[in-house]
Phi, psi and omega in degrees: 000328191278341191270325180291346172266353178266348201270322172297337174271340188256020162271314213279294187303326170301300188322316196287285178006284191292325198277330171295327168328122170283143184270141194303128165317131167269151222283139182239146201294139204265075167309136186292122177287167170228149192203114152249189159233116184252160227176156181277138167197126153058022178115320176301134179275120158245152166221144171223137177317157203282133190104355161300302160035326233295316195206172184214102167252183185251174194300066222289165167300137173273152162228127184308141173278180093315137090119066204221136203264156199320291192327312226264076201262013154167232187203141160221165192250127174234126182011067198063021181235106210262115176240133191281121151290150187226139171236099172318309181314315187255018163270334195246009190015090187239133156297179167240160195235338242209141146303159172314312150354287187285004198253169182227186187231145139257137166315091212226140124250138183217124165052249203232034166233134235198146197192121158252117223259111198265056216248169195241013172201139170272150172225013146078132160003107143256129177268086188223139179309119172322333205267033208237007180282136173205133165334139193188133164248023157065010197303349178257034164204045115097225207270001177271353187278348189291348202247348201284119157265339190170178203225147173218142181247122187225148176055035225356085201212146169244128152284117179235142194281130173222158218239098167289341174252014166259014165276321176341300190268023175281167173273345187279351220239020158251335194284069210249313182332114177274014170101326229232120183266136183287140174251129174300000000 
């Protein structure tokens, strides 16, 4: 008899359980995300998709070029590896807005071409709803629309998505010779 009344209190306690029990939240519909990494240039908020990318650093020691145009703001050794830096402001003749303090170079590769991209704040993992996206050719900020694909607005804040590696592949991004041949 104690196992059918103790088997009967704990039917009892289930029960109360469900009628007391608050009901489990419905499941709310799952929106596609987008993840770039955003960052500063003359002011401006970008973002380039994640895989744009290789790395993100603080400004390594430089050693200066010769006969090279003002962008072009050296060579750094990144773990043996000789990377030419670009300062994106005066590649894209952009101000700069931000102390020196703050800026970073990201790392870029495309195939066997390799750039570290001079910007003037990481502003870090951005996170935006796809449907949050729009088109742009970015034709109001100067030397970035050729590079500008579209915009995502989050927090009324505008991100406009730019192709770091189509800076890569420009022809001007190749143009590096400043004209003025060392004199001996």
């Amino acid at each position: 008899m104690a196992h059918s009344e103790a088997l009967n209190i704990l039917q009892d306690i289930k029960a109360a359980t469900f009628k007391n029990a608050a009901p489990l939240p419905h499941k709310e519909q799952v929106q596609a995300q987008w993840q770039g990494l955003g960052f500063l240039v003359g002011g401006t908020r970008l973002v380039s998709k994640l895989g744009q990318v290789a790395e993100l650093m603080p400004v390594p020691r430089l050693t200066p070029l010769p006969a090279v145009k003002p962008w072009v703001l050296g060579i750094a050794n990144v773990r043996g590896r000789l990377i030419p830096v670009i300062s994106l402001h005066e590649y894209l003749q952009l101000p700069t807005t931000l102390p020196a303090n703050q800026w970073r170079v990201l790392v870029v590769e495309e195939g066997d071409i390799v750039a570290g991209l001079l910007v003037e704040q990481s502003l870090g993992i951005q996170h935006f709803l796809e449907d949050s996206y729009e088109e742009s050719d970015g034709k109001d900020l100067g030397g970035l629309s050729p590079y500008i694909t579209g915009a995502f607005r989050h927090g009324g804040r505008v991100f406009h998505e730019v192709q770091l590696k189509a800076i890569l592949k420009d022809e001007k991004f190749f143009d590096v010779a400043s004209g003025k041949a060392d004199k001996a």
